[in-house]
C-alpha positions in Angstrom: 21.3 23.0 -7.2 23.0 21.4 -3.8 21.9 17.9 -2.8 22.6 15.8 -0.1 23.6 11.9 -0.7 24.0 9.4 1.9 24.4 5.8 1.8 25.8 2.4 4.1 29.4 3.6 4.9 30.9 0.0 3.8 29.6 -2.3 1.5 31.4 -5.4 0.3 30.4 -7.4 -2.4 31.9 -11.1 -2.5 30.8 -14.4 -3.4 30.6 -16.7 -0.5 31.4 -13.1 1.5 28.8 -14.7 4.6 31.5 -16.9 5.7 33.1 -14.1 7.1 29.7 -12.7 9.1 31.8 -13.4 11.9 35.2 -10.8 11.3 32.9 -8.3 10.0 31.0 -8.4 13.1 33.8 -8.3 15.2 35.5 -5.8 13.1 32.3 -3.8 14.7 32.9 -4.1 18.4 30.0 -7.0 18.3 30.2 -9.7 20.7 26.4 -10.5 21.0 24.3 -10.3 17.5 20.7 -10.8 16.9 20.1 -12.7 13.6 17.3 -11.4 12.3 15.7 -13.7 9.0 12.2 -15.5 8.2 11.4 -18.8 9.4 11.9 -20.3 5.8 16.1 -19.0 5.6 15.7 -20.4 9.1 15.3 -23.9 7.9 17.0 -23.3 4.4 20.9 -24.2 5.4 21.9 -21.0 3.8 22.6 -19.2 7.7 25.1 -22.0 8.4 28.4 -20.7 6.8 27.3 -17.5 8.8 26.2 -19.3 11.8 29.9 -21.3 11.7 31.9 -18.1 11.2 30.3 -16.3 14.1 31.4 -19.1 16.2 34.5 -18.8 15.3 34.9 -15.6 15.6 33.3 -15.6 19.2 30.9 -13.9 18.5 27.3 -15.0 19.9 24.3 -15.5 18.0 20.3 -14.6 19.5 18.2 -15.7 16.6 15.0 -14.4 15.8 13.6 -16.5 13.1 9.6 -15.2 12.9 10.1 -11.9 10.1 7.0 -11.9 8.4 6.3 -10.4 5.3 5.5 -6.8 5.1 6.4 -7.0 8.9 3.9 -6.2 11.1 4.2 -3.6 13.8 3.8 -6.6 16.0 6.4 -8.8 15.1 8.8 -6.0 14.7 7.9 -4.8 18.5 8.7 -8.8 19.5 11.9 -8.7 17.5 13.1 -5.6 19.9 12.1 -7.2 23.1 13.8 -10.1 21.9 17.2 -8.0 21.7 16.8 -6.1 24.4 16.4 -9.8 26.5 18.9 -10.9 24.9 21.5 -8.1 25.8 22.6 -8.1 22.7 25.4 -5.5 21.0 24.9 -5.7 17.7 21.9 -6.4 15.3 22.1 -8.7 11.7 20.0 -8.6 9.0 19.9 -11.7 6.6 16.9 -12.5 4.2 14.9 -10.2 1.7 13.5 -6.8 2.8 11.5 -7.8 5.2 14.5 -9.1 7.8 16.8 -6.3 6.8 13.7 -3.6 7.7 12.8 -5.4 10.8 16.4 -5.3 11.4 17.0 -1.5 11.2 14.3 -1.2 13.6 14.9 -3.5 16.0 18.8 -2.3 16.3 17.0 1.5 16.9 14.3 1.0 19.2 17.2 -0.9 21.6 20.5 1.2 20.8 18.2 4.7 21.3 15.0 3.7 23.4 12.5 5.2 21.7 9.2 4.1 21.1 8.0 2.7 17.2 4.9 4.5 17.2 7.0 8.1 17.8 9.8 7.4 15.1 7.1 6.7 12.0 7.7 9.1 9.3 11.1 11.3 8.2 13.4 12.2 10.4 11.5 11.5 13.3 14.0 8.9 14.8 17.2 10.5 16.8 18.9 7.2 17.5 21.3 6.3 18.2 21.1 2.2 16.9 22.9 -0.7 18.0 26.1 -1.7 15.0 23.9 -2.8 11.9 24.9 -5.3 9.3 22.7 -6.3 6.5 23.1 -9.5 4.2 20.6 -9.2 1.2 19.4 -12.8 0.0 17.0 -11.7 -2.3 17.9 -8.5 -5.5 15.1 -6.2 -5.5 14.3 -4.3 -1.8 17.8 -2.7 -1.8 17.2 -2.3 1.8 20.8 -2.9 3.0 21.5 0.9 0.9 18.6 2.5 1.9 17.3 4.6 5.0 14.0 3.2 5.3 12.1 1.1 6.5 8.3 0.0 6.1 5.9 -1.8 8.6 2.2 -3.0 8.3 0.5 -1.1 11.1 -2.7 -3.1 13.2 -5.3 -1.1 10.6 -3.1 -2.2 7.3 -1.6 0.6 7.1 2.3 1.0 5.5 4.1 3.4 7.7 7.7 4.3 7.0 10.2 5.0 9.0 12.9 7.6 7.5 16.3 8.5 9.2 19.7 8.1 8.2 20.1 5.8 11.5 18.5 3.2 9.6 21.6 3.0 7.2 23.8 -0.2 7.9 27.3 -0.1 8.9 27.9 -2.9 6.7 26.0 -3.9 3.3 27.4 -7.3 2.6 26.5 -8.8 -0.9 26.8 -12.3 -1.2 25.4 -13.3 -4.6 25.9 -17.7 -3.8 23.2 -16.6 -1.1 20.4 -16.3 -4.0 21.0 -19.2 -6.4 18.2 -20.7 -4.6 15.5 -18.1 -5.2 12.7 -19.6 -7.3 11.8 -17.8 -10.5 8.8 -16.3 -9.4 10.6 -14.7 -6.5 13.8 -13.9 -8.9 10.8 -12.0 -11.3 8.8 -10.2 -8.5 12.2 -8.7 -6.7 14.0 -8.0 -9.6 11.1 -6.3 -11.1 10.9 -4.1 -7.9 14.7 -3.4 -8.4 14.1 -2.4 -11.6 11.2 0.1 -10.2 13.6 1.9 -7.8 15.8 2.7 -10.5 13.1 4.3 -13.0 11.3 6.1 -10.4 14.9 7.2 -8.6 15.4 8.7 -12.2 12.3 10.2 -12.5 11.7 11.5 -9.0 10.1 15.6 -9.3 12.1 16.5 -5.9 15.6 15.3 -5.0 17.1 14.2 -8.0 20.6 14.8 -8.1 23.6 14.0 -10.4 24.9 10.9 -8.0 21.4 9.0 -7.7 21.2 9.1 -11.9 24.2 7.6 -12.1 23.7 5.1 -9.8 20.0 4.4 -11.2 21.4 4.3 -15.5 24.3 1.6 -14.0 21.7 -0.2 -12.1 19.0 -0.7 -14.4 21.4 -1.8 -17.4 22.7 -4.3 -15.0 19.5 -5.5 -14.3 18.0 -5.4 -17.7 20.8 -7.2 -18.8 20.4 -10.2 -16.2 16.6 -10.4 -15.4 15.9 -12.6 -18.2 19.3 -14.9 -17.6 18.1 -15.8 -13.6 14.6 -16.8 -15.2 15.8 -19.0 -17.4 18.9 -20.2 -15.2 18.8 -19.7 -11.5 22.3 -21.0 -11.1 24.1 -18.5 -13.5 26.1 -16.9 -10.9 27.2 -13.7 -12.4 23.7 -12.7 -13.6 22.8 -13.3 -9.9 25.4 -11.2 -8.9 24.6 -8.5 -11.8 20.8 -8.4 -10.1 22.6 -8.3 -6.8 24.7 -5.3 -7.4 22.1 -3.5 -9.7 19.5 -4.0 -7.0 21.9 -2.4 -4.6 22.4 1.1 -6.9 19.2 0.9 -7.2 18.3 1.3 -3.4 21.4 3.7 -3.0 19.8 5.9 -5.7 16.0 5.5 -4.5 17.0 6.0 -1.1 18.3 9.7 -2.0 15.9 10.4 -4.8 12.9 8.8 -3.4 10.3 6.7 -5.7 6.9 7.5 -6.6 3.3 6.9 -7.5 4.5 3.1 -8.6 5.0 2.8 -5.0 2.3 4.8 -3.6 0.2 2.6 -5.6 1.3 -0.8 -4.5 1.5 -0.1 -1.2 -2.4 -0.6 -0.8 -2.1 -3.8 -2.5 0.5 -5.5 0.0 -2.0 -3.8 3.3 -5.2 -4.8 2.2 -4.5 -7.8 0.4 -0.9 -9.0 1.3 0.2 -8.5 -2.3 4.1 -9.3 -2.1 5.7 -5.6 -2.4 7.6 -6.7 -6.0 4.3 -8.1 -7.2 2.7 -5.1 -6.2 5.1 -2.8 -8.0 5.4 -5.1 -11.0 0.9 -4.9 -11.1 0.7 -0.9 -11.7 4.2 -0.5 -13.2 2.7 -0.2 -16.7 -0.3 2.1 -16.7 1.7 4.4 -14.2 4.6 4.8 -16.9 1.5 5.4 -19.4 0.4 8.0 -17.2 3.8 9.4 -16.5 4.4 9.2 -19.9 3.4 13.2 -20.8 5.5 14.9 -17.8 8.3 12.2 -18.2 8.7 11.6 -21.9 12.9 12.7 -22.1 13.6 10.6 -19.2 12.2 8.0 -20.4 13.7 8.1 -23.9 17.2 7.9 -21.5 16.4 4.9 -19.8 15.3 3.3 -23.6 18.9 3.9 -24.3 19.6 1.9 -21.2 17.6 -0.7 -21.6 18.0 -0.9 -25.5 21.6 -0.3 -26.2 21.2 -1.9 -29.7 18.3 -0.5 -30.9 18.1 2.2 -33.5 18.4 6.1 -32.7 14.7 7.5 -32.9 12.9 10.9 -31.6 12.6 11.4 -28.0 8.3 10.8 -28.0 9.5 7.4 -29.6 12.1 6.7 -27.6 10.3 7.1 -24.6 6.8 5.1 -25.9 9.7 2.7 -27.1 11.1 2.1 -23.3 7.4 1.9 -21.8 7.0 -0.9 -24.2 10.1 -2.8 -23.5 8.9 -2.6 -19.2 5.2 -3.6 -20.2 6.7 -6.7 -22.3 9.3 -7.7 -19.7 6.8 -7.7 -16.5 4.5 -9.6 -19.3 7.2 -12.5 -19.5 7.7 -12.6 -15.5 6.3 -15.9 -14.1 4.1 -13.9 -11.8 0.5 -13.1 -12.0 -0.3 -9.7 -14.1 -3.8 -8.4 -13.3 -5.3 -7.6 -9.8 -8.0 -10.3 -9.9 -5.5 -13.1 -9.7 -4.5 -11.4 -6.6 -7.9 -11.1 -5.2 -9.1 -7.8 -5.7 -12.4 -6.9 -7.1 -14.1 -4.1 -9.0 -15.8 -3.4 -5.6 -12.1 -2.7 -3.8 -10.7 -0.4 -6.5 -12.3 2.8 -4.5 -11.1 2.0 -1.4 -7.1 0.9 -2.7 -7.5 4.7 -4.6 -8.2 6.3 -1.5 -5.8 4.6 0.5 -2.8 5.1 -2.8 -4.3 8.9 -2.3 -2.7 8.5 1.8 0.6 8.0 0.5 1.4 11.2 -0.3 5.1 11.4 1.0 5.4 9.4 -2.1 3.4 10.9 -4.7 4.8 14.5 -4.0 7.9 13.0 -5.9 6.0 11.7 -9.1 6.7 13.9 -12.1 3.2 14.1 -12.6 0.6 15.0 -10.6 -1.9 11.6 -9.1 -5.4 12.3 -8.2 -8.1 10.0 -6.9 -9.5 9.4 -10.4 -6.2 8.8 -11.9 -5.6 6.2 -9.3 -8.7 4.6 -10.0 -8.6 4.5 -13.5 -4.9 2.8 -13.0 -6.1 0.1 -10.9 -8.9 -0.5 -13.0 -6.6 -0.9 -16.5 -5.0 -3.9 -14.7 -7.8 -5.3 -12.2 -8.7 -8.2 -15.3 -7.2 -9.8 -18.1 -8.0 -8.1 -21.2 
């Protein structure tokens, strides 16, 4: 079976690696960056070691500080204009997934001209992008590795764009940059993380020897570390374990792409602005039940993963074995667990099924086959507390 892999031509991972935002950009030919992050990092500090290198490295900064999340098209349309005011030669990402996606975009609708409504879904974009770097602050989108990027269209809809001018010149992974994250936000992106990998390793279509490799190494790093950031948000190299495994895991989802996990949140975060990890983390369980008959020896894998100590049993155990461990861990997340503590109601499960039923770039790659009355019966195992 041939495959094709593709990921961010350079990635560095260093601690305290922002403080040389500046040489990297000039190593690029940049002398005029956009910085694009949310209007919280804004305010945070954490841009000034960035900020100060760019200076002295002469390179200019435009900021554009209003990412929202699960950008809209709007504010993704007034991040462009904003670069192409600026004149600027060069586009930054710095923040969770939201920056880095508004990012991509912004450095392709200036660098190639086209319009945002032509490039939405794969391989519709022809470039070419203005130089690209990405600086994750948050372990779970794995944007910086991946060739996507979503946006929240005027009727709530997620549209992706897919093209490999999306992928970064530079992924740089600076693990000091997420000491700060809050537990809840450490649970709901390293959960999503987490996701990427299983569903990478599971994907019906393009999975390929590379993206398994990269999704086994990233979900033992992440397994390994999840629990450590809960309970100690300074522990630097469990931040830099979720870091790194977040990044594999993007690298792998991004050429074996994920499935009805996603497919299913993605109605959440439209119609009720359900943060994407949240999202992911609320249907996570019942779809691994569900999965559970067309994806049984994978799952036993992963169990090894995930449960390196644990003692050898059959593959059907193995693999009921690692649905349990995912189910406990999301369980122990300081997030909510069940769609009514999000705001959905009975009366809204219809309408997120047909809209999960839309999404059907994504469910093509689920090992098993999604229909509407699967998707219903999903959302409704998790819409109360039992």
């Amino acid at each position: 079976m041939g495959f094709v892999f593709e990921t961010a031509p350079k990635i560095i991972v260093e601690d305290a690696g922002a403080a040389r935002l500046g040489e990297i950009a000039r190593g690029l030919g940049v002398r005029h960056a956009l910085l694009v992050t949310d209007p919280w990092l804004a305010d945070s500090g954490l841009l000034a070691p960035a900020l100060a290198s760019c200076a002295a490295a002469g390179v200019q900064i435009t900021l554009y500080r209003d990412v929202q999340a699960d950008p809209p098209q709007a504010v993704v349309l007034a991040c462009a204009a904003e670069a192409k005011a600026a004149g600027v030669d060069g586009v930054i990402g710095f923040g969770g997934g939201s920056s880095m996606d508004t990012a991509k975009l912004a450095a392709l609708l200036v660098g190639g001209g086209e319009a945002l409504t032509e490039v939405y879904g794969v391989d519709k974009a022809k470039g070419p992008r203005l130089p690209l770097i990405q600086v994750p602050t948050t372990a779970g989108t794995g944007s910086e590795a991946t060739a996507v990027a979503i946006v929240t269209t005027p009727d709530d809809q997620k549209m992706g764009v897919v093209s490999p001018h999306l992928l970064p010149d530079v992924a740089l992974l600076d693990a000091t940059l997420t000491l700060g994250l809050p537990p809840a936000v450490t649970a709901m992106t390293g959960i999503d993380a987490m996701v990427h990998a299983i569903e990478a390793y599971t994907s019906r279509i393009k999975k390929n020897p590379i993206s398994d490799s990269l999704a086994l190494k990233a979900l033992e790093l992440l397994a390994g570390a999840i629990r450590a950031v809960i309970a100690d948000g300074a522990n630097l190299d469990a931040r830099r374990d979720m870091l790194v495994g977040s990044l594999l895991a993007g690298m792998a989802f991004a050429n074996s792409p994920v499935g009805a996990v996603h497919a299913l949140a993605y109605p959440l975060g439209g119609l009720f602005h359900v943060p994407h990890g949240l999202s992911n983390a609320l249907v996570l369980t019942p779809v691994l039940e569900f999965n559970l008959p067309a994806a049984g020896r994978l799952y036993a894998e992963l169990d090894r993963v995930v449960s390196p100590d644990a003692p050898v049993v059959s593959e059907a155990e193995g693999a009921r074995r690692f649905v349990a461990f995912m189910s406990a861990l999301v369980a122990d997340m300081p997030m909510a667990q069940r769609l009514e503590e999000v705001g959905v109601g009975r009366q809204d499960l219809e309408r997120l099924a047909r809209d999960a039923m839309n999404v059907q770039r994504l469910l093509i790659n689920n090992p098993r086959d999604v229909t509407y009355d699967d998707a219903l019966g999903i959302y409704g195992a998790v819409l109360v507390q039992a």
